[in-house]
KEVOVO-898276 format. One record per residue (C-alpha): residue number from 1; residue in one letter; x, y, z. Coordinates in steps of 0.05 Angstrom, whole numbers, plus 32768, in hexadecimal, padded with zeros to 4 digits. Example, Ala and Ser with C-alpha at 12.3 -4.5 7.8 and 13.67 -1.06 7.14 Angstrom:
2
(rec 1, 'A', (80F6, 7FA6, 809C))
(rec 2, 'S', (8111, 7FEB, 808F))
This chain:
401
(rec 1, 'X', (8309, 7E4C, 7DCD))
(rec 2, 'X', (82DE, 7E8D, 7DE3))
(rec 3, 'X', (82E7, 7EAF, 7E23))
(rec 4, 'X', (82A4, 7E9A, 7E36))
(rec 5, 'X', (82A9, 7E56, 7E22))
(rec 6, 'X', (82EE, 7E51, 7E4A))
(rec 7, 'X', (82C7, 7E6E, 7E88))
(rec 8, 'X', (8284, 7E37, 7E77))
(rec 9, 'X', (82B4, 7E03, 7E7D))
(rec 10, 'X', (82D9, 7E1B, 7EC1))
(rec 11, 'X', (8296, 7E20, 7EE3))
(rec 12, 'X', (8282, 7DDA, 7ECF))
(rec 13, 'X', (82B7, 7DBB, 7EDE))
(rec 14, 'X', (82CD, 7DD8, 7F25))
(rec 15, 'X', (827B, 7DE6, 7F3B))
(rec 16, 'X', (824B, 7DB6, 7F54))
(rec 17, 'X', (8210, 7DAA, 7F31))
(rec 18, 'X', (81DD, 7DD0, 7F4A))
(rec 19, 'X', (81D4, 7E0D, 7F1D))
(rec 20, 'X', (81BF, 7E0A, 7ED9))
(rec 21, 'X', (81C8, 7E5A, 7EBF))
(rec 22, 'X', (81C3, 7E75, 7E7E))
(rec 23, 'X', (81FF, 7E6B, 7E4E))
(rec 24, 'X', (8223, 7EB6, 7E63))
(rec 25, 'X', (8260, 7ECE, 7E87))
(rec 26, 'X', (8254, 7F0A, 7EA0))
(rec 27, 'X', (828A, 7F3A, 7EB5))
(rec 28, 'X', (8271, 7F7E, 7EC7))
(rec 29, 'X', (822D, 7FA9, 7ED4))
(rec 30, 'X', (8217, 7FF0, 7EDB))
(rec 31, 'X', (81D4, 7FFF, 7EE3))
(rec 32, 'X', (819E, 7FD0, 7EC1))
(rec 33, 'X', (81DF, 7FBB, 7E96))
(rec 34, 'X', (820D, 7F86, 7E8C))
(rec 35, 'X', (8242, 7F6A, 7E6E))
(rec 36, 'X', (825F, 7F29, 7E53))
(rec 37, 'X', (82AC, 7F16, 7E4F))
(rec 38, 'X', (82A2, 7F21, 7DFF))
(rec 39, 'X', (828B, 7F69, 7E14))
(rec 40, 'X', (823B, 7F5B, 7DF2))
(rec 41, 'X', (820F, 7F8A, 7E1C))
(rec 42, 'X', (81D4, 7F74, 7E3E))
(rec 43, 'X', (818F, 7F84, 7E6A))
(rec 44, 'X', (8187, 7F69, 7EA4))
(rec 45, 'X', (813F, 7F54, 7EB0))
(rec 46, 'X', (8144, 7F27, 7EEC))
(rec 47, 'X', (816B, 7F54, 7F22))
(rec 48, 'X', (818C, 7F14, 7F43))
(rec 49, 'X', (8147, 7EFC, 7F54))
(rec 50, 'X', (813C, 7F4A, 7F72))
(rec 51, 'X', (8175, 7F4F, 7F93))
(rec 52, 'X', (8190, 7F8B, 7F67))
(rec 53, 'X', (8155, 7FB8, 7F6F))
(rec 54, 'X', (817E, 7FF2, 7F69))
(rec 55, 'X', (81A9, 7FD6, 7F35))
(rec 56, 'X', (81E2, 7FC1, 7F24))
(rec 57, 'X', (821F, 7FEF, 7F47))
(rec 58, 'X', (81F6, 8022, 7F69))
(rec 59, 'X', (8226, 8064, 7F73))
(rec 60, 'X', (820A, 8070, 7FBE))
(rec 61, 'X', (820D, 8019, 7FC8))
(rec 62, 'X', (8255, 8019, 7FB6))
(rec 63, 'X', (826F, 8055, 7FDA))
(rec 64, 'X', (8250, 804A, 8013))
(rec 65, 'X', (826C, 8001, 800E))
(rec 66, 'X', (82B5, 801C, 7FFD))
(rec 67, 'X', (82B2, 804C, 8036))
(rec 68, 'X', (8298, 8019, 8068))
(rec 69, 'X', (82D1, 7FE1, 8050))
(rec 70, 'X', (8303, 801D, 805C))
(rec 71, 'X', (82E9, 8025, 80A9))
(rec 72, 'X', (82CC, 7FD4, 80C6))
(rec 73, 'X', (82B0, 7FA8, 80AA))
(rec 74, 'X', (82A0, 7F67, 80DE))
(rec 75, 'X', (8292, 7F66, 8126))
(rec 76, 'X', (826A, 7F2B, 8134))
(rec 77, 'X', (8237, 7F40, 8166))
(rec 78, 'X', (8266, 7F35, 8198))
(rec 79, 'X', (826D, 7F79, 8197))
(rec 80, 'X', (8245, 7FBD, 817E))
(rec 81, 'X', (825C, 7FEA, 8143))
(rec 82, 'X', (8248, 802E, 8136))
(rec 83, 'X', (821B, 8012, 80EE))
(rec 84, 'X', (81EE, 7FD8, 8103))
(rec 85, 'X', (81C3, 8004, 8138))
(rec 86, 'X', (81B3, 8040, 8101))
(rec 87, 'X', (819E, 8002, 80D1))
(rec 88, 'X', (8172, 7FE0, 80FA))
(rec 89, 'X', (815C, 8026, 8111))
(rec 90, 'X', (8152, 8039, 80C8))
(rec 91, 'X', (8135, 7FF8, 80B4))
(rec 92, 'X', (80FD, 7FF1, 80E7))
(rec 93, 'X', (80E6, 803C, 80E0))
(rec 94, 'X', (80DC, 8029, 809C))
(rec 95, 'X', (80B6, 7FF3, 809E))
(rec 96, 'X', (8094, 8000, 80D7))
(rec 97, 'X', (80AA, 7FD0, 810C))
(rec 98, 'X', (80C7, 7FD2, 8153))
(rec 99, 'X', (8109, 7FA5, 814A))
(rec 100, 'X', (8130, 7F80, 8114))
(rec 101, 'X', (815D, 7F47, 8119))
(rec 102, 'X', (818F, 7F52, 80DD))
(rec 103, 'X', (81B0, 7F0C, 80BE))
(rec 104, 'X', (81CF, 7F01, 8077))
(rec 105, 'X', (819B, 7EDC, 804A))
(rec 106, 'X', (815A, 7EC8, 803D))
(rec 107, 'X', (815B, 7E8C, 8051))
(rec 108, 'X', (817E, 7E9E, 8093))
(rec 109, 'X', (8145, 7ED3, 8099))
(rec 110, 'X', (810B, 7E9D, 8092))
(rec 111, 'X', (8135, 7E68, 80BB))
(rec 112, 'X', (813E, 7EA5, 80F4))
(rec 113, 'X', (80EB, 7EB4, 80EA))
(rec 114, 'X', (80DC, 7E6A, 80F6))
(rec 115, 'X', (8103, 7E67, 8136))
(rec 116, 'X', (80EC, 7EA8, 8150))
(rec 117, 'X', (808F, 7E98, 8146))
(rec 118, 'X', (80AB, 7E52, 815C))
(rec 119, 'X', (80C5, 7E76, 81A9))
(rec 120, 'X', (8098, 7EA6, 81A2))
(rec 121, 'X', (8058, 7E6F, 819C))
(rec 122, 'X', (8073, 7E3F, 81D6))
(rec 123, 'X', (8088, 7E7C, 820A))
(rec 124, 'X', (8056, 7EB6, 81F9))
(rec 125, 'X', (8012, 7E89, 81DB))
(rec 126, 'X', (8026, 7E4D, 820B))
(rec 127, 'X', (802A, 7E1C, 81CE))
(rec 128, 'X', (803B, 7DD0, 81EB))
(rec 129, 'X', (807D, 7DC4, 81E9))
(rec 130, 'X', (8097, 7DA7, 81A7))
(rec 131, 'X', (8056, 7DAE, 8188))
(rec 132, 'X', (805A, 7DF1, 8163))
(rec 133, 'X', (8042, 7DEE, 8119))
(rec 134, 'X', (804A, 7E25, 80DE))
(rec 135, 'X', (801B, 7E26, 80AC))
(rec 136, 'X', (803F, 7E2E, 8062))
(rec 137, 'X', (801F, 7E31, 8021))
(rec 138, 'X', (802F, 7E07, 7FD9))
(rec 139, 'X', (8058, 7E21, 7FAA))
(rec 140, 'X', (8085, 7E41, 7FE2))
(rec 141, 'X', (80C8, 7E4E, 7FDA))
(rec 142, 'X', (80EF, 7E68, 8013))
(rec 143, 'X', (8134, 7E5D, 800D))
(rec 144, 'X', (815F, 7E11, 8005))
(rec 145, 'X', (8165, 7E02, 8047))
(rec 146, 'X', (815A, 7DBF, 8067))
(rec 147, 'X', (8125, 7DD4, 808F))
(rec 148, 'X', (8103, 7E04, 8055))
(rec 149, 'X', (810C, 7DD2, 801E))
(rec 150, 'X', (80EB, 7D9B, 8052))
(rec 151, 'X', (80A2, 7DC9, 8043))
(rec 152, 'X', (80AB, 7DDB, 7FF9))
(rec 153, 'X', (8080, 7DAF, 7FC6))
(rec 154, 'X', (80B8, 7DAE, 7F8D))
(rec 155, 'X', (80C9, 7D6D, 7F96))
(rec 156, 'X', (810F, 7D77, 7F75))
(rec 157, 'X', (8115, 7DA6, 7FB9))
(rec 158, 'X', (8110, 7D6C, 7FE2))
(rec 159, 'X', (8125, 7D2B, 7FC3))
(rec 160, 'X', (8161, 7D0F, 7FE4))
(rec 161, 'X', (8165, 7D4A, 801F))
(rec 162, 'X', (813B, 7D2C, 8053))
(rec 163, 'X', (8128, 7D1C, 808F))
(rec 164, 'X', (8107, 7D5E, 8099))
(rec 165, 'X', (80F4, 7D89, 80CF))
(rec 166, 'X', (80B6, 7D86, 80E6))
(rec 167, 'X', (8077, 7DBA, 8102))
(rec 168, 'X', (8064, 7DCD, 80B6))
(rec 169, 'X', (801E, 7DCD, 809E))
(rec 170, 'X', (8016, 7DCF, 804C))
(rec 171, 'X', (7FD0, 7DF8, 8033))
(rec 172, 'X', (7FC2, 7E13, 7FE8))
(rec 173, 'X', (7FE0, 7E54, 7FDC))
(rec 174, 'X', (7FA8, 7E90, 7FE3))
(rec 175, 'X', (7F74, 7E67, 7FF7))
(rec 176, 'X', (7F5D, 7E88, 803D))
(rec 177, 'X', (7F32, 7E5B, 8053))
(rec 178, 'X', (7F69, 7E21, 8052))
(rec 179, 'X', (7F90, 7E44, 807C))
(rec 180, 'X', (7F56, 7E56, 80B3))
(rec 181, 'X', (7F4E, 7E05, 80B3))
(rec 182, 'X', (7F8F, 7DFA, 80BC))
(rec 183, 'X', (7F9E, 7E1F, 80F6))
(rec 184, 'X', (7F98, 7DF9, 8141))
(rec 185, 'X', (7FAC, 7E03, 8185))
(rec 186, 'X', (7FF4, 7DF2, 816C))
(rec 187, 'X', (7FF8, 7E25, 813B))
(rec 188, 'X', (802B, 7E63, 8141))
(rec 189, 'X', (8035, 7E7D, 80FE))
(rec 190, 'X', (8026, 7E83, 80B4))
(rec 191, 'X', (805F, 7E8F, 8089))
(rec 192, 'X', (8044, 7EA5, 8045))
(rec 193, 'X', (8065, 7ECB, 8000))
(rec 194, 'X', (8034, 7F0D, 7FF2))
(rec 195, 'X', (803E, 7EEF, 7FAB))
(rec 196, 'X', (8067, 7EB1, 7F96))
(rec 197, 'X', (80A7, 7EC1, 7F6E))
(rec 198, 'X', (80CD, 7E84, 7F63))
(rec 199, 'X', (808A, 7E66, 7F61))
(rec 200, 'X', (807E, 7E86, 7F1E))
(rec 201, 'X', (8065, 7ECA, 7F2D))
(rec 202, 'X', (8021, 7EAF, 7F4B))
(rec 203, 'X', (7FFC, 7EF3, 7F69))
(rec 204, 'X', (7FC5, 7EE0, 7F94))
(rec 205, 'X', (7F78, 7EFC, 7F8C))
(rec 206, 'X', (7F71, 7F3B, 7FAA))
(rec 207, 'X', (7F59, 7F39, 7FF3))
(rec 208, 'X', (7F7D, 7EFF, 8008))
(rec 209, 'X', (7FBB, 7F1D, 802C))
(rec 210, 'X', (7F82, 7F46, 804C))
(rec 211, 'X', (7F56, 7F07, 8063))
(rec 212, 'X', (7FA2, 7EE1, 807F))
(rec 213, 'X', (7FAA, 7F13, 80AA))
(rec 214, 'X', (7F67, 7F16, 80C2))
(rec 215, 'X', (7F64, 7ED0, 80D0))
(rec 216, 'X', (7FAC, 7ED2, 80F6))
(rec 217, 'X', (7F9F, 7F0E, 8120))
(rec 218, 'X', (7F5E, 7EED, 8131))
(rec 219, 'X', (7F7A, 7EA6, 813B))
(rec 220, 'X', (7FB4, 7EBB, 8161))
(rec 221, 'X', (7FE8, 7EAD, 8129))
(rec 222, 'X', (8025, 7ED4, 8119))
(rec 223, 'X', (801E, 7EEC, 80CC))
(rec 224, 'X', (8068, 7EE1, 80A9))
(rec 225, 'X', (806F, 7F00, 8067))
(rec 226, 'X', (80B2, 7EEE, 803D))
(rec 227, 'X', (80B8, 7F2B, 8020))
(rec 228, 'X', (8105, 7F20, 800B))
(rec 229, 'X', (80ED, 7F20, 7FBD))
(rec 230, 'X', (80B0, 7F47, 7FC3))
(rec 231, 'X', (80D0, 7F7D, 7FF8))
(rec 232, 'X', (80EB, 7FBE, 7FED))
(rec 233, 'X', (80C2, 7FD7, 7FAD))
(rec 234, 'X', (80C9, 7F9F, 7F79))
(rec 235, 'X', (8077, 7F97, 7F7A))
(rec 236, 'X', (8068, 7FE0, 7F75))
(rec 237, 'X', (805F, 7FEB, 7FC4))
(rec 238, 'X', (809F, 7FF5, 7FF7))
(rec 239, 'X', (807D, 7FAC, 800C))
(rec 240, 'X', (804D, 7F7F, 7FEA))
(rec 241, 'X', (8029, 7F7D, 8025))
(rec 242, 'X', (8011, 7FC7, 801C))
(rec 243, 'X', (7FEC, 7FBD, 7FE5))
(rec 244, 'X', (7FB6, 7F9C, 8008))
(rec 245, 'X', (7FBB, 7FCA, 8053))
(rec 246, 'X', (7FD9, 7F92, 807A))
(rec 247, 'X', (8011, 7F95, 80AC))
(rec 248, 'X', (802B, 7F4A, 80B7))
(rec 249, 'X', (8047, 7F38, 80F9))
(rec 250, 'X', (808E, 7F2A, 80DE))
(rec 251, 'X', (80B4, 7F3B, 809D))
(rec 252, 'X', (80F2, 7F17, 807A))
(rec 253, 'X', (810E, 7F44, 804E))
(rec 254, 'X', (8153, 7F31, 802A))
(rec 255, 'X', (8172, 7F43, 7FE0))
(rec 256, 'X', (8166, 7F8C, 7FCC))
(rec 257, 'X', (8175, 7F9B, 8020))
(rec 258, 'X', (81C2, 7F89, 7FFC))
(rec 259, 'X', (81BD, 7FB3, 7FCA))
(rec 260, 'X', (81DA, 7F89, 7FA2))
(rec 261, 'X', (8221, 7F8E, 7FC4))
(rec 262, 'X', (821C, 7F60, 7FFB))
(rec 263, 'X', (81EB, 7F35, 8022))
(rec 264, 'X', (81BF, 7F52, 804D))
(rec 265, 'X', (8176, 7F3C, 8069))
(rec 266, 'X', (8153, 7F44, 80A7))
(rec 267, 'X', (8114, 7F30, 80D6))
(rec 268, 'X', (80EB, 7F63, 80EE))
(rec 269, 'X', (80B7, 7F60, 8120))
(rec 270, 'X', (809D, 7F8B, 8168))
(rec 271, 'X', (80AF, 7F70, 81A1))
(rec 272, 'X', (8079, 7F4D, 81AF))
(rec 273, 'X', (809A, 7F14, 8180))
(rec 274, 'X', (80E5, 7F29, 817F))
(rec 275, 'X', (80ED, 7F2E, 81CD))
(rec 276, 'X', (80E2, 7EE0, 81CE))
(rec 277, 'X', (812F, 7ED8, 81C0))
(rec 278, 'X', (815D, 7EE1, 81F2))
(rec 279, 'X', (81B1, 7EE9, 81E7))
(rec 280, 'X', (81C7, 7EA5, 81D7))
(rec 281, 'X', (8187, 7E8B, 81B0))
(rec 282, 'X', (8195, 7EA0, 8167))
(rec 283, 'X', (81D4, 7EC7, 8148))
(rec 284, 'X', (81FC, 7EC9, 8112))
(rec 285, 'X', (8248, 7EDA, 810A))
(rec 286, 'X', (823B, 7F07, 80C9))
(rec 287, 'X', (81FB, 7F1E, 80D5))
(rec 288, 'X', (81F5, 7F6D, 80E5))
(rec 289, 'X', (823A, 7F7F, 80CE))
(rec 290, 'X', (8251, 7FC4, 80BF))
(rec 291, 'X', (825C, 7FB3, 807C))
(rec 292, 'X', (8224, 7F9D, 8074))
(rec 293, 'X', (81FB, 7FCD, 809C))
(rec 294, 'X', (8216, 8002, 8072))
(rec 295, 'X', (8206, 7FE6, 8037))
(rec 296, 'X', (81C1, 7FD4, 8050))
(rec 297, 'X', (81BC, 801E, 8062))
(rec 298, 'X', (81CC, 8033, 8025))
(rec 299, 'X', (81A5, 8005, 7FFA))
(rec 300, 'X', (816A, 8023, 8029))
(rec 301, 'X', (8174, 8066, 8016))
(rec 302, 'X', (8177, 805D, 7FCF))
(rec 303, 'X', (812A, 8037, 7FD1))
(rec 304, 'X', (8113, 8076, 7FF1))
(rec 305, 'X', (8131, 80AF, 7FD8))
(rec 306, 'X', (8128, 808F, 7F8B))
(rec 307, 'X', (80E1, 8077, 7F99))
(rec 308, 'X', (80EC, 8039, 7F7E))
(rec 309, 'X', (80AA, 801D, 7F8B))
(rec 310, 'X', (8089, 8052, 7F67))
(rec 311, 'X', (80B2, 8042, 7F21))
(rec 312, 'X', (80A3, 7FFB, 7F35))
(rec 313, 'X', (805F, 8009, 7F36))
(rec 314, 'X', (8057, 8034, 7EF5))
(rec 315, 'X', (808A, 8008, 7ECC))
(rec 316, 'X', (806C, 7FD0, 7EE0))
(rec 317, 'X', (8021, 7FD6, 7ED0))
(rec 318, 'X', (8042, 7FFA, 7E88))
(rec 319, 'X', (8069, 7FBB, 7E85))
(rec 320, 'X', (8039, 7F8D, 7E87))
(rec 321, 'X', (8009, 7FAA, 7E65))
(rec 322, 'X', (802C, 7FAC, 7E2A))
(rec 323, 'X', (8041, 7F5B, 7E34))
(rec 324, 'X', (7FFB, 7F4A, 7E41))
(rec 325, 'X', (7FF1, 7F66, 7DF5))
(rec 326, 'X', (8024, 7F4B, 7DD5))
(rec 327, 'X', (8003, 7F19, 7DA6))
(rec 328, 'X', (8029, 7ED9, 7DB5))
(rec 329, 'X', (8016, 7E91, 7DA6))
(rec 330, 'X', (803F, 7E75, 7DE1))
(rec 331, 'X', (8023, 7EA1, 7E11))
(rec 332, 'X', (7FF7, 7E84, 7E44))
(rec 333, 'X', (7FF0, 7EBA, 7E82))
(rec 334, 'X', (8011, 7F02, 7E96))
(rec 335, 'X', (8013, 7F0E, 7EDB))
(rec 336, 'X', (8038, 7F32, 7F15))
(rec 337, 'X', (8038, 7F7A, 7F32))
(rec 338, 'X', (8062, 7FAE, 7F31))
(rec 339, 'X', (80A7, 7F93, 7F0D))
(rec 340, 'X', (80A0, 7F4C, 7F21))
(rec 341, 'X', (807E, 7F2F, 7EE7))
(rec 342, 'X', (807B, 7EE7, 7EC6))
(rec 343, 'X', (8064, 7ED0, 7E89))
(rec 344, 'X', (804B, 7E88, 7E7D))
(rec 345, 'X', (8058, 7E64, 7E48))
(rec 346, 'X', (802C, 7E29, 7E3C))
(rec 347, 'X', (8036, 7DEE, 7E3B))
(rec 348, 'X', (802F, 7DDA, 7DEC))
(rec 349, 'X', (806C, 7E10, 7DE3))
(rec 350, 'X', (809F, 7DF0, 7E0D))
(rec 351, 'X', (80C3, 7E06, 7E43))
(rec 352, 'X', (80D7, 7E4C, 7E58))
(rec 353, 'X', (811B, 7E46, 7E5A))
(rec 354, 'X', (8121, 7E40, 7E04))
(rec 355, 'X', (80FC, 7E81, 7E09))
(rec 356, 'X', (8131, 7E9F, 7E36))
(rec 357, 'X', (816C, 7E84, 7E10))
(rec 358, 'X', (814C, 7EA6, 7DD2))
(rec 359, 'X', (8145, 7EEA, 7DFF))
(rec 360, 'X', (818D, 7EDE, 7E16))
(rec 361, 'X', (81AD, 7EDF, 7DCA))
(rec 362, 'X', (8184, 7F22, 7DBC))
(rec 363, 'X', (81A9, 7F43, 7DFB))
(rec 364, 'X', (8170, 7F38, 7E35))
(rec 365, 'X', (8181, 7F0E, 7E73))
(rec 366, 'X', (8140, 7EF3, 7E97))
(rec 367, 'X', (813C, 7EA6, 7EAD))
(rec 368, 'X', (8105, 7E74, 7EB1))
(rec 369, 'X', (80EA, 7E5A, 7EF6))
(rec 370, 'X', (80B7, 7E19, 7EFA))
(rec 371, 'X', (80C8, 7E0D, 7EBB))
(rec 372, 'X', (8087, 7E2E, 7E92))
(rec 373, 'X', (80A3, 7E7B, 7EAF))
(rec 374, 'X', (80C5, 7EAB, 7E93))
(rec 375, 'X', (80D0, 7EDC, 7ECC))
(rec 376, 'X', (80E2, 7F27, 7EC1))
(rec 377, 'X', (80F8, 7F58, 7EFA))
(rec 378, 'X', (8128, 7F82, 7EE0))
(rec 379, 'X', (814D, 7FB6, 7F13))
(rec 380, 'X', (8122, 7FF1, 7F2A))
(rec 381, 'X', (814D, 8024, 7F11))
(rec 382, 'X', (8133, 800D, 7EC9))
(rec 383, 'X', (8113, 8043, 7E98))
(rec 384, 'X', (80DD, 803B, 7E67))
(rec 385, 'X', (8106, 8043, 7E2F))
(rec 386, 'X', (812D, 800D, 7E42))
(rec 387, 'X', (80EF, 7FE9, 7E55))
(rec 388, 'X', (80CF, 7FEC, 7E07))
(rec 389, 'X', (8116, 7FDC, 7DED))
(rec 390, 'X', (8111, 7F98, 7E16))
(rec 391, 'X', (80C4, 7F9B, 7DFB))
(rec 392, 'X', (80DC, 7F92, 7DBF))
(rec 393, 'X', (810B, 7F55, 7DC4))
(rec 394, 'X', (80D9, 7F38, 7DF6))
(rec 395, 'X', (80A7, 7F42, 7DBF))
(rec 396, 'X', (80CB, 7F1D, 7D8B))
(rec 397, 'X', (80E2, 7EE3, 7DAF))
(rec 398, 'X', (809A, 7ED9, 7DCB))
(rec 399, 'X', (807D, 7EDD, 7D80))
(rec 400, 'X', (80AD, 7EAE, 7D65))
(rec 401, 'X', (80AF, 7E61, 7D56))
């Protein structure tokens, strides 16, 4: 029996159910590179759904990481240490915001967002009590949680999880006028992806991000962008939300703000919004951490001293301009920005994953989502020569039977 066959069966029979990955056992990555336990080289074209924006390893991620491990690494927020005030510090003067409130995941980052308009509606817009609604759009995906899976519209997300929370309104994704019908006196926020990922890479019409926030700042809404995939150069821009001038009321960013080392995401917001909590209303025990505050610092400072946005921006439209001409008889759509890209396969062809088993055995690691998919969104640190080397495997799979 193979190494990796001997690993294929541990995970199956010690894990629950609830993944179904590609048939590899990786063991080590550097870079846009990895490695299987049989020591086959590969490229990494799906970042851990963005999370490894910098790549796999970064030098400046993993010292700063070591050194930080070597010094404190948990606190609770029982306490200050001398790394979570430069993040936040860091973090906000980035972006652009007054205050952050740091937590470990995505999820936790929408959950903490939905809590925080919720407050922010009843005490500072004098919503009813109890009546406070978030408009959300279909095709979301936001994270697993109870509450977050109770307003997706993949049924698989749902069946068997409920009763659900409720104060969710459902509209068509980048259709503007829905959401101006949708909103009523009850109305505190609209949570919206600047384009869906897990939702197959759907990149809405230019002008709509731009006519959201028009209708929220008019309507009295608070605009909250999940920009944990989309965040921190993957679509070409530091934030998605730049491409079209627009400054949402709150952010959720998560993934690349880990660097790939550890898990790291945070809300930001001006006080207007974030002064609605008071100590004792939200928290977490891990949240903010020096270790991870470090890291997050770190993972910062690589995005900005690299530019990572701008190779994101001139890979990507490279990139897929030289998909969109591949001649492919199971190709149905390119789309994206920057290096977030999927290509459709239609229907007639099957589904994506065959196609991303087939990329798998020529060395390429990129995975299906709603089935017809094949997302790529390889780590920003990528060059163009390794780029047209993928080309070509992409471009051979894509051609063939």
């Amino acid at each position: 029996m193979s190494r990796t066959q001997r690993h294929l069966e541990e995970a199956e029979r010690w894990s629950a159910s609830n993944y179904r990955p590609l048939p590899v056992v990786l063991e080590r990555g550097e870079g846009v590179w990895l490695w299987d336990v049989e020591g086959r080289r590969y490229l990494d074209m799906l970042s851990s759904y963005s999370a490894l924006n910098q790549g796999h390893r970064h030098p400046a991620i993993v010292a700063a990481a070591q050194a930080q491990l070597g010094r404190l690494t948990l606190t609770s927020r029982a306490f200050h240490n001398d790394q979570t005030g430069p993040f936040l510090r860091e973090l906000c003067e980035l972006a652009g915001y007054e205050k952050a409130l740091p937590m470990n995941t995505g999820a936790e980052a929408v959950e903490t967002a939905i809590k925080l308009v919720r407050k922010w509606g009843y005490e500072r817009k004098g919503v009813a009590a109890g009546r406070a609604e978030i408009v959300v759009c279909e095709g979301n995906f936001h994270g697993r949680t109870t509450t977050i899976v109770g307003f997706s519209t993949v049924s698989q997300y749902r069946r068997g999880f409920g009763p659900f929370t409720p104060g969710f309104k459902l509209i068509p994704y980048a259709d503007a006028d829905a959401l101006e019908a949708a909103i009523t006196e009850h109305t505190v926020g609209f949570l919206v992806e600047p384009i869906q990922g897990e939702g197959g890479v759907v990149v809405p019409p230019s002008g709509y991000l731009r006519r959201v926030a028009e209708i929220c700042r008019e309507r009295g809404v608070a605009l909250i962008a999940d920009e944990v995939q989309t965040g921190l150069g993957r679509t070409g821009r530091l934030f998605a939300w730049e491409w079209e001038g627009v400054r949402p009321d709150v952010i959720l960013l998560g993934k690349a703000l880990g660097g790939g080392i550890y898990p790291v995401s945070a809300v930001l917001a001006d006080a207007e919004y974030m002064d609605a909590f008071a100590p004792g209303d939200h928290g977490s025990t891990f949240g903010g951490n020096p270790l991870a505050a470090a890291v997050g610092r770190a993972a910062l400072r690589v995005i900005v001293e690299e530019e990572l946005w701008r190779r994101a921006d001139e890979l990507g439209c490279w990139f897929m301009d030289r998909l969109q001409a591949l001649a492919s008889p199971h190709v149905e759509q390119v789309r994206g920005r920057g290096l977030l890209v999927g290509v459709v396969i239609k229907e007639s062809s099957g589904p994506a994953r065959r196609f991303c088993e087939a990329l798998l055995e020529r060395g390429i690691l990129a995975k299906e989502t709603h089935e017809q998919v094949i997302r790529f969104a390889p780590p920003l640190i990528i060059t163009r020569d390794e780029l047209e080397g993928a080309l070509a495997a992409i471009g051979a799979v894509l051609r063939g039977p």
